[in-house]
C-alpha positions, 0 to 999 in steps of 0.5 A: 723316670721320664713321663714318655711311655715307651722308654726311660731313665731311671736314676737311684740317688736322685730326687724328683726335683733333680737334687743328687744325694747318691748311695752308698759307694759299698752298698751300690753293687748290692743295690743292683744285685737286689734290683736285678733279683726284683725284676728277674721275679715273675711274682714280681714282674711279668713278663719279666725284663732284662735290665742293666743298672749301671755304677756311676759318679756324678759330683762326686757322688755315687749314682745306679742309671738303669736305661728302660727300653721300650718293650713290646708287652704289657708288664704287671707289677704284683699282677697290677698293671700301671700306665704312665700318665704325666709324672704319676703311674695310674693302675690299669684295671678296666679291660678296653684300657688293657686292650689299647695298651696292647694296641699301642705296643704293637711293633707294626702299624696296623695300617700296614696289616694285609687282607689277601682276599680284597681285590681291586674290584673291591676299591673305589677305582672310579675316584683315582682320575679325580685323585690324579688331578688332585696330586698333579695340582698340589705339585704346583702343576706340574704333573705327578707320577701318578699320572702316567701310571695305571690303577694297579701301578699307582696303588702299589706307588702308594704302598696300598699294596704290599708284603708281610714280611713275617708271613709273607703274605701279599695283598692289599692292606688295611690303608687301602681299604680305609682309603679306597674301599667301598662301603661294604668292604670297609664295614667288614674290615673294621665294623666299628669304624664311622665319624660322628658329626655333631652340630650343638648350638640350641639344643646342646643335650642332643643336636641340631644337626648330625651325619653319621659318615661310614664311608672310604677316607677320602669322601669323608675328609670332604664330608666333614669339611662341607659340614663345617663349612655349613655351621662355621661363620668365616673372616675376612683374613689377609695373609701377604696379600692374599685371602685365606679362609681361617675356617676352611684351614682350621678344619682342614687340619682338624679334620686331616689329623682325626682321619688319619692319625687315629687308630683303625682297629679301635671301637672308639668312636671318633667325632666332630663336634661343633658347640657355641664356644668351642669345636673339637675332634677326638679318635682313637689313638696309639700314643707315645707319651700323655699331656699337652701337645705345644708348638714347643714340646711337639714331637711328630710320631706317625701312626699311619704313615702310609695313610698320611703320605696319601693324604699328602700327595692329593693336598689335604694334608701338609708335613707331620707336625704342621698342624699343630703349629699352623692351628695355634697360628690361625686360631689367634686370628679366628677366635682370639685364643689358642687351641688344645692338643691332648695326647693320650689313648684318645687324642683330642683337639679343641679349637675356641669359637667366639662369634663376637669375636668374628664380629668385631672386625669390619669385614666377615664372611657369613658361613654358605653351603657349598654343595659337592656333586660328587660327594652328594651323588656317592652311594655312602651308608650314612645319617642326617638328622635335624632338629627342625625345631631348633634350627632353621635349615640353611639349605631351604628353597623356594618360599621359606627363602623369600619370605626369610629376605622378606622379613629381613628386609623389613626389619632394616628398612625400620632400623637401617642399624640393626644387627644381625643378632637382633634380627635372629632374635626378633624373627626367631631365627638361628644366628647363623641362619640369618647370616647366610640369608643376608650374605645371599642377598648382598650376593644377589645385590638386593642390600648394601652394608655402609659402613662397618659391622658395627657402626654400619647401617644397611641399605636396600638397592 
């Protein structure tokens, strides 16, 4: 059979490696009456399954072809229930696993469930005007529809708003919620749901530094990107004469896939998470089929359409399936090696990190808080907690900001050659931290770098 687990083909006759030996041309009918017999048995399988085995001649050679269809229930073999993982059947036997299953087989997108008692006073009305301009910028300026439409016009033009057209219910749904829903509302529709933010460089049993974020879709992306643009060094890249940051897209489809490819009704927690060697996002996920996702092999399978084409319309988002290839691209340019795509019922990207790999080209652009007045000012029920000791906030003010430059300073004015591991380790500083301090004082025209990164020597002004 295939390793796809919503459908197959089945082929009595055939080995594994392709080599046809067929059956017997008299006792193929048989062989069908028997294999119908099986699956039509509940004690054998249940629910059981209509299927039909068709005789068939290939090189001669007489072969039965059963088509599996995908199925929307959890079928049981001998009461033990098997998931299909690469080429081997794994036995199902812990309940959250069970449950997923279910969760994966359902023949709706969860996104779309309706809740008839959220009203709009229940939305975070107040971000549309922002989001407006957002869609018009992203339609190259333009103007967008959303535009000239009210708030009720543009969240129905969203399909945030809708029917089910089994009960026929009307409202909005579990899309809108997650995208537009103030805190409170979010919690009491999917409790379980928050992003972990996890910063490991020194103390990689705990953290560094965490935020827990519990709050609409929108502000989360922007949270998420801020806290990457906090602990992430950047490169200087240049793209057909123009300047990309490889950090900001990287994280951009990392961040824009576990948002919105994840599955809402799960308790599985999703994270970001930031190492010394890697960074990588996991969530909850409906999946099709379990391995390696390639740039080769990559088949788009939407789990949350709506929320997607959300995401699409503001411009954090592009087309299903660009992700995976717009990472493996600028992944060789940012770390030197490719990144990780593993499908299953938890879905994982993992991108390399490698600072000296950043280091070697002459030109870097050390990582600078940018601070988001609207994000910073919303009224979101999440967590920050550093560990002061092992990391040196980037974000401190006043005396512990000159007295940094000023020993920096000093340690150049000795050894004009020194690099900016050297000064972290003798002043007992995060790398990181060290290069955002120089990054500011070359911004603020205190110090010069001549020459390159590694062969330069700095000078004071």
């Amino acid at each position: 059979m295939a390793k796809r687990r919503e459908c197959g083909e089945l082929f009595l006759g055939v080995q594994d490696d392709g080599a046809v030996l067929g059956v017997s041309e008299k006792a193929a009918p048989e062989l069908v009456k028997n294999f119908i017999s099986c699956i039509s048995n509940p004690s054998m399988l249940s629910p059981t399954i209509y299927l039909a085995p068709k005789i068939m001649e290939y090189e001669g050679k007489t072969i039965i072809h059963v088509h599996i269809p995908p199925s929307a229930e959890v079928h049981s073999f001998k009461r033990v229930i098997y998931d299909r993982v690469d080429d081997a059947d794994v036995k199902v036997t812990a309940t959250g696993q069970i449950a997923q299953m279910y969760i994966r087989k359902q023949d709706i997108f969860t996104e779309r469930k309706i809740y008839p008692y959220v009203k709009m006073e229940d939305l975070r009305l107040d971000l549309l005007p922002r989001l407006r301009i957002m869609a018009a910028n992203n339609n190259s300026g333009q103007g967008h529809l959303w535009s000239s439409m009210t708030d009720r016009e543009l969240l129905k033009s969203a399909r945030l708003y809708g029917t089910d057209r089994v009960t026929g219910e009307q409202g909005y749904n579990l899309a809108a919620v997650m995208l537009l829903g103030k805190d409170d509302v979010i919690m009491d529709v999917a409790p379980a749901y928050l992003t972990d933010a996890l910063f490991r460089r020194v103390n990689i049993d705990r953290y560094d530094d965490r935020e827990i974020i519990q709050t609409n879709l929108v502000e989360s992306y922007e949270r998420l990107m801020e806290f990457g643009r906090k602990h992430l060094l950047d490169k200087f890249f240049l793209e057909s004469d123009q300047r990309k940051s490889l950090r900001n897209i990287i994280t951009r489809e990392m961040i824009a896939n576990t948002l919105i490819h994840r599955e809402f009704t799960s308790a599985y927690q999703a994270k970001f998470v930031i190492e010394n060697d890697r960074m990588y996002v996991e969530n909850a996920n409906r999946s099709a089929q379990s391995g390696v996702i390639t740039p080769e092999n990559i088949e788009p399978n939407p789990k949350n359409p709506i929320i997607a084409s959300f995401f699409r319309n503001i411009g954090y988002a592009d087309q299903l399936g660009s992700g995976v290839r717009n990472l493996f691209k600028y992944s060789r340019h940012y770390s030197g090696r490719e990144p990780e795509f593993l499908e299953g019922d938890v879905f994982r990207i993992t991108v390399p990190l490698d600072n000296s790999y950043l280091d070697s080209d002459d030109q870097i652009t050390a990582q600078l808080p940018i601070k988001n007045t609207e994000t910073t000012q919303s009224t979101t029920q999440s967590t920050t907690q550093s560990t002061t000791q092992n990391m040196e906030p980037t974000q401190s003010v006043g005396s512990g900001n000159l007295k940094a430059e000023l020993d920096i300073a000093a340690l150049m004015r000795h050894n004009p050659a020194i690099s900016q591991k050297q000064i972290a380790e003798q002043l007992n500083r995060n790398v990181n931290t060290v290069k955002y301090y120089i990054r500011k004082m070359q911004e603020q025209g205190k110090i010069e770098r001549v020459g390159s990164f590694r062969k330069g020597k700095w000078r004071g002004k």
